[in-house]
C-alpha positions, 0 to 999 in steps of 0.5 A: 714516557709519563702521562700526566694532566694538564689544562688548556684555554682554546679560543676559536670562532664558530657560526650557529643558527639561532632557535629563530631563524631555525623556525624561519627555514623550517616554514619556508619548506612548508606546503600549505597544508603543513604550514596551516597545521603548524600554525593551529599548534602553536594558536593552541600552545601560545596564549599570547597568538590570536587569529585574525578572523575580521576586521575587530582584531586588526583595529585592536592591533592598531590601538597599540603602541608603534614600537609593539605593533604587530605585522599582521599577515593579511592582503597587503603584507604579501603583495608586494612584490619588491619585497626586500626581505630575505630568509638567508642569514645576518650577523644577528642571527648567529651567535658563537660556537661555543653555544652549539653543544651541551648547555650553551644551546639551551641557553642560547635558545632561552636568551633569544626568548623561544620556548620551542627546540627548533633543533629536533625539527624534522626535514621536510616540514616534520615537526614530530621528531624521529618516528615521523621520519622512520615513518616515512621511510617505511611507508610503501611509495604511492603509483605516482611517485613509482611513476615519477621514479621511473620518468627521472631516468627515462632521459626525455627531452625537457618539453616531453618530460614536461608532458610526461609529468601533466599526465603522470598526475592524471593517473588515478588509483587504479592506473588508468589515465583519465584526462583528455589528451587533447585538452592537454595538448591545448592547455601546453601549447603542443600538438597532439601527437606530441601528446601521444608519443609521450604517452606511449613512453609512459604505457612503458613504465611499469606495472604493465597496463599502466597508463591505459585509457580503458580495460582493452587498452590495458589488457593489449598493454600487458600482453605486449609486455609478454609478447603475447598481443597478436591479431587473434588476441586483438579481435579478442580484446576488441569483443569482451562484450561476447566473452562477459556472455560467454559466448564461446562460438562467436568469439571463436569466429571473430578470432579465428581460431579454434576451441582449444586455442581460444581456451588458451587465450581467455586463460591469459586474459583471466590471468592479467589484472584490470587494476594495474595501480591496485597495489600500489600505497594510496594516499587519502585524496587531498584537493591541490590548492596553488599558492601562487596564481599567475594571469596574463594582463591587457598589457600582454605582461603576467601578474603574479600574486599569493593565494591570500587562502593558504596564508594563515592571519595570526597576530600578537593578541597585545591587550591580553599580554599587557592584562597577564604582565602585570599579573605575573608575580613569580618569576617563572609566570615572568618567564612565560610571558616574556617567552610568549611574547617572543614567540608570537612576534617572531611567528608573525614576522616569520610567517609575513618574510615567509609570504614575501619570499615565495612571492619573490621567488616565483615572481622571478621563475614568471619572468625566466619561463614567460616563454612557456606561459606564452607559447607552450612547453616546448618554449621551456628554457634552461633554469636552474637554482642558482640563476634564481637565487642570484636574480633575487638576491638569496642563496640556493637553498633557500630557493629550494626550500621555497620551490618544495611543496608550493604551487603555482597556477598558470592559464596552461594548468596548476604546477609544482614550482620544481618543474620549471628547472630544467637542465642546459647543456653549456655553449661552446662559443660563450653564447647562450646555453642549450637546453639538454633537450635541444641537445637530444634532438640534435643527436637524434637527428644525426642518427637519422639521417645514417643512411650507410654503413659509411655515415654512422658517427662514433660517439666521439664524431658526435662529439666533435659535430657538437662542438662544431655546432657550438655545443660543449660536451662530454662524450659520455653525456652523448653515450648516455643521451644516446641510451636514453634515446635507446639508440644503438652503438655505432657498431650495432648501427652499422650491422643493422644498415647491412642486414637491411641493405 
């Protein structure tokens, strides 16, 4: 069989981001912070970009022509919450397949005027290329996220979980929990002995000690982790002040026990840490700034609006590229200036679709969660990406990007947009969905109320009594919620009902 050469013509059709709304993506997952270092790159990088400081720029862009007129991102241009604008692909914004490999994209970025490489834009608002991102990965996690890692797979109900993340994010470097927990009651909308159960799932986590409110706390919680608190170890720890002055014979009245026993245990209290946190990854302290505010009117309904503080105010400077246009001899000055020109007003308009978009998503998350604003964290509904996105009009991923990294502010506490998504369990019925929490509850309950060997359910009867109830579930979801209540198995509920009997 002969190999030969031959030449082929093959037409196909393919989509492609262009270099413009790359950028506009890549602002949307911005936080604040990221977004206003971005922002003061490019002021440096483009001539063409000024910041709006005062009313002098805003009258000068208004003396320009209307066709050139730049979309100044100030008070007006965000607060309108029936903005129309969307981050999502048109058909202006693809371009053919052809153009995405080899010298086609560098073409197809010059034609559309940008000088950037929008391509090289790291994930998650990164636009320092590859060694940011190895960066990032080897970077040791903070206590916080540890925290957050464990509280994922914890498998609270919707409302605890909920509190959990309001006390996680009062943890200071050194692992003690410094907020009050009845001020945190109040400001949820629970009770505060809702407040402590949680608390004490959380004093579970690890590094022992975590979570504590004070030093005994936090050297009873670690002695528990080892099986070592008993009532000698707690008159102990309830007189430190005598062990910081050593004085060994009344601590050994207090406790009741004798030299050599009360050796032992100031050698396991000397052995444990104070500072459970301490060898964690600390970031630098950053204030949290929201970029959305949220306040109840007269009216009894919420009005939302965009923290105008975080928006950078940039616009086209149009009286300097006018002056260096006509300046421009060679083409490559002709060049600059046009793909300046580009830049600047694509920024802009980025920058004001961006505001109106984050605006939108949050005025719709306001309307689906009015419940917990109202009543409190145990009135937070079922809410996913894709219930969002299809009330507004755009695609999940964008309301992903949005909901990353921003902030809102509320009369019970400042919020990341995330954590108002909670699971749902489906209806068996048709009827509205069950929050996974509800569901938790449910089973919960039906443990409870085994009082003999012959009312313990199976799994598969818990099943059954759900769907009874109007619940669609999985057996294995019922196992799994069952563990993560750390409920036995029915066999071993039912040797434990006999032992006690």
């Amino acid at each position: 069989m002969a190999l030969g050469h031959r030449l082929e013509l093959r037409q196909g059709q393919g989509l492609v981001i262009t270099p413009q709304l790359q950028q506009a993506i890549k602002l949307l997952q911005l936080s604040n912070l990221e977004l206003d270092a971005f922002v003061e790159a490019e002021l440096e990088r483009n001539p063409l970009l000024a910041r709006d400081d005062g009313p002098a720029e805003t009258e000068r862009a208004a003396e320009e022509p209307a066709e050139r007129a730049t979309e100044n991102l100030g008070l007006d241009a965000v607060s309108d919450s029936a903005a129309s604008s969307q981050m999502d692909a048109t058909p202006d914004d693809v371009s053919p397949g052809e153009r995405a490999t080899g010298d086609g994209t560098e073409a197809g970025a010059e034609q559309a005027g940008g000088q950037i490489d929008w391509s090289r834009a790291g994930g998650g608002g990164s636009f320092e290329g590859d060694d940011n991102y190895e960066g990032a990965l080897s970077r040791a996690p903070t206590l916080v996220e540890h925290l957050t890692e464990q509280l994922a797979v914890a498998g609270l109900s919707a409302a605890r979980n909920a509190v959990a993340a309001v006390l996680i994010d009062a943890v200071d470097e050194a692992g003690y929990l410094r907020a009050d927990l009845l001020e945190v009651a109040e400001r949820l909308g629970c009770g505060l002995a809702f407040v402590e159960e949680v608390l004490t799932v959380l004093q579970g986590f690890e590094p022992a000690g975590v979570m504590a409110r004070d030093v005994r706390e936090c050297l009873a919680l670690q002695l528990k982790d080892v099986n070592r608190y008993d009532p000698c170890m707690a008159a102990l720890l309830d007189n430190l002040d005598l062990l910081a002055r050593r004085d060994m014979n009344a601590l050994r009245k207090v406790c009741g026990v004798d030299d050599e026993d009360l050796r032992e245990m100031v050698a396991e209290i000397r052995a444990l840490t104070p500072r459970p946190g301490a060898a964690f990854h600390s970031d630098p302290p950053q204030t949290l700034v929201p970029d959305v505010h949220v306040r109840e009117t007269p009216g009894g309904l919420w009005h939302v609006e965009l923290n105008t503080d975080t928006l950078p105010r940039v616009l086209v400077d149009q009286r300097y590229h006018a002056r260096v246009s006509k300046g421009a001899r060679t083409d490559q000055e002709k060049t600059f200036v046009s793909d300046s020109f580009a830049t600047a007003n694509w920024l802009v308009k980025s920058l004001d679709q961006r505001a109106k978009t984050i605006l939108k998503v949050s005025s719709e998350i306001v309307r689906q969660q009015d419940g917990f604003l109202a009543y409190g964290v145990e009135h937070l509904r079922p809410l996913n990406l894709k219930t969002v996105a299809d009330a507004i009009g755009m695609h999940e991923s964008t309301v992903s990007r949005v909901t990353s990294n921003k902030y809102i502010a509320t009369p019970r506490g400042v919020f990341e947009l995330k954590y108002f998504f909670t699971s749902a369990i489906q209806s068996s019925e048709g009827g509205e969905a069950h929050s996974a929490a509800s569901v938790r509850h449910k089973i919960k309950g039906l443990v409870e109320a085994e009082k003999t060997e012959a009312d313990v359910h199976s799994d598969d009867r818990i099943v059954e009594i759900l769907k009874e109830a109007g619940v669609d579930i999985a057996r294995r979801t019922v196992a799994k919620y069952r563990e993560a209540l750390r409920i036995p198995s029915s066999v071993e509920r039912r040797r434990l009902i006999k032992e006690t009997a």
